[in-house]
Backbone bond lengths (Angstrom), bond angles and torsions (degrees), N, CA, C in turn:
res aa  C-N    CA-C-N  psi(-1)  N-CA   C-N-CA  omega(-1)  CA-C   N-CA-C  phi
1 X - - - 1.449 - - 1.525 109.69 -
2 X 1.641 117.47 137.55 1.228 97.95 174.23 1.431 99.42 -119.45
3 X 1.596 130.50 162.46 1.233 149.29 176.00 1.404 102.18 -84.81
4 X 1.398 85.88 134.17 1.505 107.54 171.85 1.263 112.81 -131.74
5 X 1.614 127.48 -177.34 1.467 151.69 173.78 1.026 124.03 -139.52
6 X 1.351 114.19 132.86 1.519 112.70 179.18 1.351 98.94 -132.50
7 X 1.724 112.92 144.06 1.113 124.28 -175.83 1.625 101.33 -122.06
8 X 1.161 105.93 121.00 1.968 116.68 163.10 1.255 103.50 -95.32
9 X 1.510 110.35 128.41 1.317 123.35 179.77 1.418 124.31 -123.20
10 X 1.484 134.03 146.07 1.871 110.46 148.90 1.366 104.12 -98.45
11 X 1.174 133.73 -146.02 1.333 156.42 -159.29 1.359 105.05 -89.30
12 X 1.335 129.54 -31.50 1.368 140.67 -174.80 1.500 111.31 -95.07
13 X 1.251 106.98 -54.88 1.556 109.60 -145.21 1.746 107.07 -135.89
14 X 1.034 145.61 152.46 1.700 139.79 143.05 1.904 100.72 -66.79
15 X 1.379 96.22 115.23 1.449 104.80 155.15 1.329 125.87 -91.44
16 X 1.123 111.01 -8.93 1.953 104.26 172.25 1.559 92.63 -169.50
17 X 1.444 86.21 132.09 1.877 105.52 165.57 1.557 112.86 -106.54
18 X 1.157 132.92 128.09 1.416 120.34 175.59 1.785 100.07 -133.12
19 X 1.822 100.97 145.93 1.303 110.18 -162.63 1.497 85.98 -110.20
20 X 1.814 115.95 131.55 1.419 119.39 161.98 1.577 111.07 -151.25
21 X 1.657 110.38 171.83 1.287 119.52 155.63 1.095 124.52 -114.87
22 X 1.756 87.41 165.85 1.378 111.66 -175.48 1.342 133.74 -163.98
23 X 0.950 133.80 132.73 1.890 135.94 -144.89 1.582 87.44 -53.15
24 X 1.564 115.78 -62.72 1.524 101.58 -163.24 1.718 115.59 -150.16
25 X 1.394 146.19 -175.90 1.176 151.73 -145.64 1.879 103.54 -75.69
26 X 0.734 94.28 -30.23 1.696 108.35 -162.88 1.830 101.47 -113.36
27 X 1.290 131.86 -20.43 1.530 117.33 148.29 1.835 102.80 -68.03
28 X 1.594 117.06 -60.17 1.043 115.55 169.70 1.877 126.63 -19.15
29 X 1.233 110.74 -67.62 1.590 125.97 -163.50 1.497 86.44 -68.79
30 X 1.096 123.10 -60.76 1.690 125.46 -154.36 1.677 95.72 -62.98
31 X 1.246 119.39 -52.70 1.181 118.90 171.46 1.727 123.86 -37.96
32 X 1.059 104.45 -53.00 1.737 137.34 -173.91 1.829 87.62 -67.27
33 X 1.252 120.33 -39.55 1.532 100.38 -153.90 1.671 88.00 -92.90
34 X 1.235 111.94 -23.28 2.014 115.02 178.57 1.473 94.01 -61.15
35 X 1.262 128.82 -27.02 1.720 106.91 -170.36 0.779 109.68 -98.04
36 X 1.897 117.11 -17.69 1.595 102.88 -171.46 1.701 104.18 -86.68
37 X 1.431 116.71 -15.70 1.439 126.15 -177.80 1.700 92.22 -66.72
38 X 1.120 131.63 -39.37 1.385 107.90 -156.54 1.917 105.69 -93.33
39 X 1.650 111.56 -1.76 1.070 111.32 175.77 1.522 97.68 -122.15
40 X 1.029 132.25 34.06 1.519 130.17 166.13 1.845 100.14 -52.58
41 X 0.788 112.66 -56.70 1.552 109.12 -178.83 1.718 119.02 -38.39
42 X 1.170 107.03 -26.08 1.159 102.81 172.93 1.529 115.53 -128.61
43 X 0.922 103.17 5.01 1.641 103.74 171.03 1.292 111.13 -131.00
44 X 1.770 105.23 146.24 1.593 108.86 171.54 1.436 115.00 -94.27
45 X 0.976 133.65 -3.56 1.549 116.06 -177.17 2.122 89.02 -170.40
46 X 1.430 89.30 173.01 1.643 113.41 168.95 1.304 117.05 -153.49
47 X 1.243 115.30 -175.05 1.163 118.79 -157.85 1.686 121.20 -159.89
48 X 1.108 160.95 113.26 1.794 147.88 -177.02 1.294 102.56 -117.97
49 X 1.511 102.48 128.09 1.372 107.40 169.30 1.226 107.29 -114.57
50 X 1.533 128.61 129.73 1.621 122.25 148.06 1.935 106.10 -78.36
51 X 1.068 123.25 98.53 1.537 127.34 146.65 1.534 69.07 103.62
52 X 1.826 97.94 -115.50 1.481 125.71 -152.66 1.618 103.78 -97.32
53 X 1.290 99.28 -12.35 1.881 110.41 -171.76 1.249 120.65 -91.97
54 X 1.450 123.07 105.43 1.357 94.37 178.26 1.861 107.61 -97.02
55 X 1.777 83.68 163.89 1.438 120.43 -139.31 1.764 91.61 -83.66
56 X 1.819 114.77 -51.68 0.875 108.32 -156.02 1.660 102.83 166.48
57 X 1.729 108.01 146.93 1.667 84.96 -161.25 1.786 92.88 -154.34
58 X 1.578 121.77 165.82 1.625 121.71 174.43 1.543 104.18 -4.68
59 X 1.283 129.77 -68.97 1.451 127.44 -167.95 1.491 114.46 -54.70
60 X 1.176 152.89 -10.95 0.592 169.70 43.07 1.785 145.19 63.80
61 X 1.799 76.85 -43.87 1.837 102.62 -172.63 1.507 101.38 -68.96
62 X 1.485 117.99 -49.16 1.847 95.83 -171.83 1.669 119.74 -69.54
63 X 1.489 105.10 -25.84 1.572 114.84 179.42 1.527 99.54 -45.29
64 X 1.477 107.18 -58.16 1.821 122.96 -134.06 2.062 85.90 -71.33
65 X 1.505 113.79 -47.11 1.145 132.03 177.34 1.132 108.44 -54.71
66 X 1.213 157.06 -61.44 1.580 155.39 178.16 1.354 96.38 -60.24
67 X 1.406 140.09 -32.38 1.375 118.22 -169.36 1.409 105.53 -102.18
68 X 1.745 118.74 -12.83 1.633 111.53 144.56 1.370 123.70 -52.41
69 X 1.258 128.69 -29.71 1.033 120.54 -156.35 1.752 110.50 -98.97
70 X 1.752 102.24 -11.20 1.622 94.99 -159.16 2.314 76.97 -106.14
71 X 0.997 102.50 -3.25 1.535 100.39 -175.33 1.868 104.99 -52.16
72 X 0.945 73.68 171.07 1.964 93.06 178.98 1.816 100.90 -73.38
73 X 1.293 107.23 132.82 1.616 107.38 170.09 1.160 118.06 -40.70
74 X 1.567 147.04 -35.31 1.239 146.00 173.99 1.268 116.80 -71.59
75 X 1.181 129.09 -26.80 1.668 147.54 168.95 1.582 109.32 -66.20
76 X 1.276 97.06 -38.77 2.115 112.70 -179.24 1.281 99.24 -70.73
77 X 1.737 97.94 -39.23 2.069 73.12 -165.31 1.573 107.91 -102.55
78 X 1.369 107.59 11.55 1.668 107.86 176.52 1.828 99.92 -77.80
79 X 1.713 105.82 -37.80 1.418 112.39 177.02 1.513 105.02 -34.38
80 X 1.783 89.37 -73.96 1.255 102.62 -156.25 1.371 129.80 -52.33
81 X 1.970 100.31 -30.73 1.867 108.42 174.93 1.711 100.13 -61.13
82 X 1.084 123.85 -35.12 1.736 137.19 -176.59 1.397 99.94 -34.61
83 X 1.638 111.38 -62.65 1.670 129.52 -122.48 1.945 67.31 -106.35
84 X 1.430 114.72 -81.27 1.811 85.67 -169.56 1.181 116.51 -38.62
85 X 1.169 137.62 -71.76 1.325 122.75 -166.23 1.142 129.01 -36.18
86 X 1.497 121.54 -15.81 1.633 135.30 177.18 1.659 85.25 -93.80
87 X 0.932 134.22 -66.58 1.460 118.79 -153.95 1.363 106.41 -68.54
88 X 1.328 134.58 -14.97 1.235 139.15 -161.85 1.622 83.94 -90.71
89 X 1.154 145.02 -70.51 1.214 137.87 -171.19 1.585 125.49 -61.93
90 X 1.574 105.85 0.74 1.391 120.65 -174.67 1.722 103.39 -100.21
91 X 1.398 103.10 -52.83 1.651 104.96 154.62 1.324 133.50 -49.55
92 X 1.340 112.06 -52.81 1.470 121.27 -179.89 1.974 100.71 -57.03
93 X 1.014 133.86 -48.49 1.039 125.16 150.85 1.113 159.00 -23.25
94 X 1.434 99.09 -30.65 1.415 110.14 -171.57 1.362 157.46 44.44
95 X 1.841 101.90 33.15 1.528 95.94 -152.59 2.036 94.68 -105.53
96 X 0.955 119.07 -145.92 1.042 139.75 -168.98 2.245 98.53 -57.87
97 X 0.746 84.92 -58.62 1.691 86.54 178.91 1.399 119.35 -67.03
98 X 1.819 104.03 -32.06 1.721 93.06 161.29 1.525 144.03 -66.93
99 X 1.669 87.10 -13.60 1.407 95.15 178.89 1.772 112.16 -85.16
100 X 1.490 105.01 32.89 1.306 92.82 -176.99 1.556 106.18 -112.31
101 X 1.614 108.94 112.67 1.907 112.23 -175.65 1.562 102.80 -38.10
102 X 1.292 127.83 -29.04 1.472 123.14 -153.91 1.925 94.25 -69.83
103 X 1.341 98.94 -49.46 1.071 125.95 -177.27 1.827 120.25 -35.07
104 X 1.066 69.49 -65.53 1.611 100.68 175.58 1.605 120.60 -60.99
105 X 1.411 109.76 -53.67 1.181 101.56 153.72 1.632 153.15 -70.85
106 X 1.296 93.80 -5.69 1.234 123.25 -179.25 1.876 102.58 -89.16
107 X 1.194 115.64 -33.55 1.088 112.93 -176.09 1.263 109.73 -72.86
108 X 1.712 101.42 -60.82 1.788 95.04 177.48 1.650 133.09 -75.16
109 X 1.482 106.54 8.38 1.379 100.88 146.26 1.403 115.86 -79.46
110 X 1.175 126.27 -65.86 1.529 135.06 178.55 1.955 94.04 -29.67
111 X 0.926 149.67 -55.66 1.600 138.20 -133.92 1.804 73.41 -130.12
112 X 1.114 154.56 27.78 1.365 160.73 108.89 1.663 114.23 -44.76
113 X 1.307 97.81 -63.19 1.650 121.42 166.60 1.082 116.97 -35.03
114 X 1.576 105.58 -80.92 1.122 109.20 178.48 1.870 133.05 -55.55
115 X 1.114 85.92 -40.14 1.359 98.78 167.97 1.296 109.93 -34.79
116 X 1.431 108.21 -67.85 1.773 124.00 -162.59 1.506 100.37 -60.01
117 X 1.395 98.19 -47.49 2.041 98.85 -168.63 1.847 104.79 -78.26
118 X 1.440 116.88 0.73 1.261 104.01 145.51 1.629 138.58 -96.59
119 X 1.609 100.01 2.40 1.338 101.42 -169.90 1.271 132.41 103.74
C-alpha cells in the first residue's frame, strides 16, 4: 500500500488535508476526484501527493472519473470503499467541508451502497 495526501482547497486556503491508502496512483486519483466531486460545492480545486510527487489534481477530475466508471466492478468498489472512508472522516469532523449538503449527501449514499453490497 502506498500513502497518499489529499488536499481540498478554495482559492485562498487548503480546507482539509486527509492522509490515506491505496494499492496504486490511479485507485488513489479516482478516489481523490470521488471526494472532491461530492464537495465541489465548497471547494475549488484538490490535489494528491505521494511524498514529494504530486499524484494528480482538479484537472484531472473528469479523466480520473470516466476511467472510474468504465473500470471493472471490483475496481469501482475498491474506489468507492477508498472515497467513503475519506469522506467519512471528513464529516465526522466537522470542519468547513462538512458543512457542505452536497457532501453529505453524497456520502450517505456512497456508505448506503456499500452497506447494501455488503449485506
Amino acid at each position: 500500500m502506498i500513502s497518499y495526501r489529499m488536499y481540498l482547497r478554495t482559492r485562498k486556503d487548503i480546507v482539509e488535508r486527509r492522509d490515506f491508502e491505496a494499492e496504486n496512483d490511479e485507485l488513489a486519483a479516482s478516489a481523490a476526484a470521488t471526494v472532491f466531486e461530492a464537495c465541489s460545492d465548497r471547494c475549488d480545486g484538490w490535489d494528491l501527493w505521494d511524498g514529494a510527487r504530486r499524484v494528480a489534481n482538479q484537472h484531472t477530475t473528469k479523466q480520473l472519473l470516466a476511467w472510474a466508471q468504465k473500470a471493472r466492478a471490483e475496481t469501482r468498489a475498491i474506489i468507492e470503499e477508498i472515497a467513503c472512508s475519506i469522506e467519512e472522516v471528513i464529516v465526522t469532523a466537522n470542519g468547513q467541508v462538512a458543512r457542505s449538503p452536497n457532501m453529505r449527501a453524497k456520502f450517505d449514499a456512497l456508505r448506503g451502497k456499500l452497506q447494501s453490497r455488503r449485506g
